[in-house]
C-alpha positions in Angstrom: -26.2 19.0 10.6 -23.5 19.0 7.9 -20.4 19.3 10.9 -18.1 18.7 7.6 -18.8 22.0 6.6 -18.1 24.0 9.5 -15.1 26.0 10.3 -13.0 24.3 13.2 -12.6 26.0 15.9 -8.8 27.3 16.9 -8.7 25.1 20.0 -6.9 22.3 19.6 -4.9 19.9 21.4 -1.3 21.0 23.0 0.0 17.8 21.6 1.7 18.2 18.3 0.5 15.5 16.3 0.5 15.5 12.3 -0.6 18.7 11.0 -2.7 17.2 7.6 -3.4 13.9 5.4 -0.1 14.8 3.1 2.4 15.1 5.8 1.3 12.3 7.9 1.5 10.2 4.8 4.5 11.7 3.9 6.2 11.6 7.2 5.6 7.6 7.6 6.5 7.1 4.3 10.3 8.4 5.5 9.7 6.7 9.0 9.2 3.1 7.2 11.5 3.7 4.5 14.6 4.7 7.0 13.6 1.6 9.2 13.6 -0.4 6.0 17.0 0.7 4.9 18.7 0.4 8.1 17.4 -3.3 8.2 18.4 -4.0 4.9 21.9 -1.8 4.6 20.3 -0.3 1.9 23.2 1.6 0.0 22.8 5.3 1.0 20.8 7.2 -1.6 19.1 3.3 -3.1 16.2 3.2 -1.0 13.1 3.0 -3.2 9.9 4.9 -2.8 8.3 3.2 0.2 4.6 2.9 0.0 2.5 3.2 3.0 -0.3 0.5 2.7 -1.6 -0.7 -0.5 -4.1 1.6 -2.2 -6.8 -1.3 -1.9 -6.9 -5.7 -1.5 -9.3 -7.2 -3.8 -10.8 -10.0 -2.1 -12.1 -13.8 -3.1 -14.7 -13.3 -5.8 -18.1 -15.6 -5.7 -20.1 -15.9 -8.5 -23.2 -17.8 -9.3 -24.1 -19.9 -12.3 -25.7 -17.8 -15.5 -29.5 -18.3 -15.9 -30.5 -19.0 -19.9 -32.6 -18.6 -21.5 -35.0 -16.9 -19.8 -38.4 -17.6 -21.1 -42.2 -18.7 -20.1 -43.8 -19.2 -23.5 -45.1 -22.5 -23.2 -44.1 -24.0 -19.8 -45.7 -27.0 -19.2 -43.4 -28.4 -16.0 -41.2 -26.9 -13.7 -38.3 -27.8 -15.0 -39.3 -25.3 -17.9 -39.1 -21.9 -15.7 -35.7 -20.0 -15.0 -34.4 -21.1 -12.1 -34.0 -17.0 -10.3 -35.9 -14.2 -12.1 -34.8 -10.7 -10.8 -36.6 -10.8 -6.9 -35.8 -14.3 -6.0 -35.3 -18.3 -6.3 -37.8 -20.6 -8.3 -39.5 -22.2 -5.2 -39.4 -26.1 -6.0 -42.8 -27.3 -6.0 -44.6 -23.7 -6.3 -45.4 -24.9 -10.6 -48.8 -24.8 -11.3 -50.5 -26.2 -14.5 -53.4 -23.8 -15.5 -56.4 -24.1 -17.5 -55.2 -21.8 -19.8 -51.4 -21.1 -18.4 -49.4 -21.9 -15.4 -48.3 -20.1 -11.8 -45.3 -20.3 -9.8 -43.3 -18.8 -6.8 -40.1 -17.0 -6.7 -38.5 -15.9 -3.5 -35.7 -14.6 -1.6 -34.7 -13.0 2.0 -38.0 -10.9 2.0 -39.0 -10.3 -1.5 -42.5 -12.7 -2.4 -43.3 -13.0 -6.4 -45.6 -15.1 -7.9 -45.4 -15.4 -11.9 -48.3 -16.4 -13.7 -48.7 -17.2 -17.1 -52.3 -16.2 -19.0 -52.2 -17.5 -22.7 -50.2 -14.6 -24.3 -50.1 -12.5 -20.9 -47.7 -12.4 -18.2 -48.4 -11.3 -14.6 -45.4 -10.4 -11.8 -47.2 -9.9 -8.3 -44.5 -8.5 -5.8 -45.0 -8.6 -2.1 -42.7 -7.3 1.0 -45.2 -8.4 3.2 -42.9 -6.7 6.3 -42.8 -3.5 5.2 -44.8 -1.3 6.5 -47.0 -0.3 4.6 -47.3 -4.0 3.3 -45.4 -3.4 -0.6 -47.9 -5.3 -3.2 -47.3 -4.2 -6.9 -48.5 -6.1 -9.6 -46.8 -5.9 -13.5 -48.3 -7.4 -16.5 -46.7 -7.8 -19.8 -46.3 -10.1 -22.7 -45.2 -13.2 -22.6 -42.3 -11.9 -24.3 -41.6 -9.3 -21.2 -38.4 -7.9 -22.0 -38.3 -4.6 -22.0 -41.8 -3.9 -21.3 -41.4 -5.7 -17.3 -38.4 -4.0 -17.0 -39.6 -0.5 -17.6 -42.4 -1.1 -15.5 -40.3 -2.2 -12.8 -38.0 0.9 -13.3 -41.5 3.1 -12.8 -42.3 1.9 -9.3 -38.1 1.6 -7.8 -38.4 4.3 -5.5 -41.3 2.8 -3.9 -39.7 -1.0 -3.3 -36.5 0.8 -1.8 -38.5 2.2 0.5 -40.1 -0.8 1.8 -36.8 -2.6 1.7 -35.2 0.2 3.5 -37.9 -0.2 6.5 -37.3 -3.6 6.9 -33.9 -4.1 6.2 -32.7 -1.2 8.8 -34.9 -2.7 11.3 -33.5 -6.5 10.8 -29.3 -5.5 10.5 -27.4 -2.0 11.6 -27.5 -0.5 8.1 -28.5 2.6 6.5 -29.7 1.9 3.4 -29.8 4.8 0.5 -30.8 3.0 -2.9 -32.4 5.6 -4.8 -31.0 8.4 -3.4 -28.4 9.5 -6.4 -31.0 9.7 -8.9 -32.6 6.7 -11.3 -29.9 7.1 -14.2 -27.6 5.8 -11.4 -29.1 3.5 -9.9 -31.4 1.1 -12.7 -28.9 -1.8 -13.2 -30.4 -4.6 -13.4 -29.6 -8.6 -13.7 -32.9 -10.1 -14.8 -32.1 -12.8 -12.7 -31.0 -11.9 -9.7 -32.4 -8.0 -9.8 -30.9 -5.0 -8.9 -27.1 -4.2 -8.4 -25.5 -2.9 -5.4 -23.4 -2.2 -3.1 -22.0 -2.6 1.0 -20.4 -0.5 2.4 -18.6 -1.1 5.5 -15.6 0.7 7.8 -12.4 -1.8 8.7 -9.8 -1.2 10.9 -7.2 -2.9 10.1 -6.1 -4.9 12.9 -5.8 -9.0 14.0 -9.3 -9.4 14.9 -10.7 -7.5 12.3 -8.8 -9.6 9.5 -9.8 -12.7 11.4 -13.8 -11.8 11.1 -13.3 -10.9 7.2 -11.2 -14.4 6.7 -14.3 -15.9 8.3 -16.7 -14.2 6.2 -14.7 -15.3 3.0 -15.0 -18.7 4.6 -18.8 -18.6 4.9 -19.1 -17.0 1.5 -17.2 -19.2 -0.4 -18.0 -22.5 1.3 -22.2 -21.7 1.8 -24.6 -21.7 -0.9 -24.1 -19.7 -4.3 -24.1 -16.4 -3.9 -22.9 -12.9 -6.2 -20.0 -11.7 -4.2 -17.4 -9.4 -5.5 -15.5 -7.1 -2.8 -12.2 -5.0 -2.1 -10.6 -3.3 0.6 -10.0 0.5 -0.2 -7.8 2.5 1.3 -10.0 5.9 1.9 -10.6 8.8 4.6 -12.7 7.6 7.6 -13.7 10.9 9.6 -16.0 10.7 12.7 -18.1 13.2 14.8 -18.5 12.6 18.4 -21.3 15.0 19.7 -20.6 16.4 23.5 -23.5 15.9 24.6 -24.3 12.3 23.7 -20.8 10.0 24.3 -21.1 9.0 27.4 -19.1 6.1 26.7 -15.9 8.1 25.5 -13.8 10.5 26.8 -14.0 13.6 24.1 -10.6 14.7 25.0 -8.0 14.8 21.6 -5.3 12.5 22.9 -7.8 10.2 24.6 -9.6 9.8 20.8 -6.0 9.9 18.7 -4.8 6.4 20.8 -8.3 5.0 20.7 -8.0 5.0 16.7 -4.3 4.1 16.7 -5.0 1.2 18.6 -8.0 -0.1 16.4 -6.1 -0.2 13.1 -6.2 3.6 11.9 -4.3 6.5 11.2 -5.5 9.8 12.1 -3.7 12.4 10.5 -4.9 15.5 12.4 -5.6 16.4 15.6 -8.9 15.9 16.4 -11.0 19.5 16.4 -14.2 20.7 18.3 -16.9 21.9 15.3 -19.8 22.8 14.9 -22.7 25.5 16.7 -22.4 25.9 20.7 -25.5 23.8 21.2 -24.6 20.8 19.5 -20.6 20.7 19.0 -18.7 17.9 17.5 -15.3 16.7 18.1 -14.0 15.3 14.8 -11.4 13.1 14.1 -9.9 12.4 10.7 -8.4 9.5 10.0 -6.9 7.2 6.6 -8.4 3.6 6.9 -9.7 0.8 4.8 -13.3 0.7 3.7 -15.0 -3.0 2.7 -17.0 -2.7 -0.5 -18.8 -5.5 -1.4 -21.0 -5.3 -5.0 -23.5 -8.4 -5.1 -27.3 -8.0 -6.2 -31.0 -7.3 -4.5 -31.5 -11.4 -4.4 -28.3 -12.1 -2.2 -28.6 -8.6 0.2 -30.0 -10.4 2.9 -27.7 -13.6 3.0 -24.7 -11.4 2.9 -25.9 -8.9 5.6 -26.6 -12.1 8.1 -22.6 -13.0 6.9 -21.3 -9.7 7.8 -23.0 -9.8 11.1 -22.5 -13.1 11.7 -18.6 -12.3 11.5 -18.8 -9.7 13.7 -17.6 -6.8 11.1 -21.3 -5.3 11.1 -22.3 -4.6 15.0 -25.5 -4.3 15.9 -24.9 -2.1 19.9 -26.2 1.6 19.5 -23.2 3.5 19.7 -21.2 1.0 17.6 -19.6 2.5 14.4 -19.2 -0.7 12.5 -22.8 -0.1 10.4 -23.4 -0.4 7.0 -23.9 1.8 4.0 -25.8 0.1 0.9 -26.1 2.1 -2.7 -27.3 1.3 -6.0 -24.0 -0.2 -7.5 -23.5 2.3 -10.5 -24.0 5.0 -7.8 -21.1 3.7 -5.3 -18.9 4.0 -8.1 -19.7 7.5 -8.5 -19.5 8.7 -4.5 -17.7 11.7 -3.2 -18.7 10.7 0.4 -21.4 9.2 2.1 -22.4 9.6 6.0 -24.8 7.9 8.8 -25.2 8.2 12.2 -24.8 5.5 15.0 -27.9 4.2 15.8 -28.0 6.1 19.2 -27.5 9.0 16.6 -24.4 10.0 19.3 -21.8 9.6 16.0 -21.5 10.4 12.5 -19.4 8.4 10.7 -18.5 10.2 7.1 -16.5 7.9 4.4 -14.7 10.4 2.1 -13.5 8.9 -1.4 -10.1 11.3 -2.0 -8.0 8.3 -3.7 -8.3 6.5 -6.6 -11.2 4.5 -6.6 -10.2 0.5 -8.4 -11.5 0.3 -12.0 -14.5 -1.7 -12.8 -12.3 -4.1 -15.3 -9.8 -4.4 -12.2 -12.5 -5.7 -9.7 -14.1 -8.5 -11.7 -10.5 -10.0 -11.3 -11.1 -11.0 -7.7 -7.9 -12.9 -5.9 -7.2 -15.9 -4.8 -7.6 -17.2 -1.3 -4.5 -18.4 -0.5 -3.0 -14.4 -2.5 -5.9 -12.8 0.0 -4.8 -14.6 3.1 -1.4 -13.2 2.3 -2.1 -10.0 1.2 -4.3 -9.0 4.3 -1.7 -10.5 6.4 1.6 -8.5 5.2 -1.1 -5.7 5.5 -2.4 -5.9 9.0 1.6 -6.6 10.0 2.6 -3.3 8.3 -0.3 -1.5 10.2 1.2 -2.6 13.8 4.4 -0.8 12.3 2.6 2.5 11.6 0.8 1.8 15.1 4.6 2.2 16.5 5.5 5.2 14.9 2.2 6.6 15.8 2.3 5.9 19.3 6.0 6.9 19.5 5.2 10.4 17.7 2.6 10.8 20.0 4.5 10.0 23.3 7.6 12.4 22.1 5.0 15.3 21.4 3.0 14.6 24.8 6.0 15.6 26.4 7.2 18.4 25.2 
């Protein structure tokens, strides 16, 4: 089903709501600006170009401690391994003196490796041992194993995202699609913490929403070290609602065009009815904020049990607030990306039109205390776009 594709059909609501993205945007910019001015006593013909909602919010940035060097030649004791190596955490106590070498355990949320050392040899055994099948895939190389690991891990990728894609949809409410943009894309890698990449997660921008991110900056920040770099952009959030599967909702246009208002976003048309006879969509269209969190494969599942934690991943079956994780060189590159609800009663379609935050840019991360405020004069700027909204909606209901 590809309902972004189809024609919509010319029955839509009698309410006359904003006709497309430009003159919604366009009409609130005048909307705010005019309530501006008239609060201010702006001098007529003064007023400055008003802009809606900031393009995005970079949020607090986490970073952990570099690992150097990264070696095994001639490790006698613990203390001479790296502390992380690409799939997890040196486990204390896992060293091993060998006759002719040495063994030892790195692990993370579900990824098993045990490094041993053979004279001039190196050995990398990988485990997910809850994927199913059970992923075991074992690398050897020189002691000096850079690049040689490395482009041995590259050759068996597509199989470790698909073990980590069984288990990881069946622990949290994601859809994960590393690998899917093709391998020049998607082969970052931090030797030690593994492969980049990135969340992605709808957010209405309203009080309780800002509340659960401000906790989830809280956890990050104040739990153990983690990679965590993230911003709020401002995107198109569009959603299909298929007739025949939402009992929960009333498919009606105004019914859906209040229900979005009210959770933090803007719709900018009215929504349509698409798609064949036997399994129509209404769609709605809407601008909102999308969460985009880049981190790496070792911290994935500490972050995931954040998100949820706070409440801005849900885990019921018709919920919309699910996850989207990518390779983190292929995010940057997106058009769109789509999943369905769990119940598969919704699709939920993130559509990248604006400006997308340059990579230099991100890194940069924000204060708390800017964040706090940021978010803040955001979310309070939203509930003045929610009155307009509701008022434009009220006047054209009854005419």
């Amino acid at each position: 089903m590809n309902y972004q594709e189809n024609d919509p059909e010319k029955q839509r609501s009698r309410c006359d709501y904003y006709a497309d993205y430009d003159s919604t945007i366009e009409a609130l910019r005048d909307e705010l600006g005019s309530g501006r001015q008239n609060t201010d006593n702006s001098k007529p013909g003064s007023r400055d170009s008003v802009d809606i909602l900031p393009a995005w919010i970079f949020c607090p940035r986490r970073s952990r401690s570099p690992v150097t060097p990264i070696r095994f030649e001639n490790c006698e004791v613990e203390s001479d391994l790296p502390e992380r190596f690409i799939f997890g955490q040196l486990e204390p106590g896992s060293f091993k003196q060998l006759p002719t070498g040495f063994s030892a355990r790195y692990a993370s949320s579900y990824i098993d490796t045990v490094v041993s050392g053979d004279g001039v040899k190196l050995k990398f055994e990988v485990r997910i041992e809850r994927s199913d099948p059970c992923y075991h895939v074992c690398h050897c190389s020189n002691m000096n194993w850079n690049p040689g690991l490395l482009n041995q891990l590259t050759s068996t990728k597509s199989d470790l995202n698909k073990a980590l894609k069984s288990v990881l949809e069946s622990d949290f409410n994601v859809r994960y699609k590393c690998g899917e943009l093709g391998k020049d894309l998607g082969d970052l890698c931090y030797v030690p913490d593994g492969y980049a990449v990135s969340i992605l997660v709808p957010f209405p921008m309203n009080y309780d929403s800002c509340s659960d991110l401000a906790r989830f900056f809280d956890a990050i920040m104040n739990g153990p070290e983690v990679f965590c770099q993230a911003q709020l952009e401002q995107q198109v959030i569009v959603s299909n609602y298929r007739a025949t599967k939402c009992p929960d909702l009333k498919l009606e246009a105004k019914e859906l065009l209040v229900r979005d208002i009210d959770r933090g976003l803007i719709p900018y048309e009215i929504p349509v009815w698409e798609g064949e006879q036997a399994d129509r969509v209404l769609t709605i269209r809407r601008i909102g904020y999308v969460l985009v969190i880049q981190t790496y494969l070792h911290d994935l599942g500490g972050i995931l049990e954040y998100l949820r934690a706070c409440d801005l991943i849900q885990e019921t079956p018709t919920t919309e607030q699910f996850a989207h994780i990518h390779d983190g060189h292929a995010e940057e590159c997106l058009e769109s990306c789509a999943g369905f609800s769990r119940d598969r009663s919704r699709r939920v379609v993130f559509g990248f039109i604006n400006p997308r935050p340059r990579s230099e840019n991100r890194v940069l991360g924000n204060s708390r205390s800017s964040f706090a405020d940021q978010l803040q004069q955001t979310c309070e700027r939203m509930q003045e776009i929610k009155r307009i909204l509701i008022r434009r909606l009220a006047r054209s209901a009854s005419v």
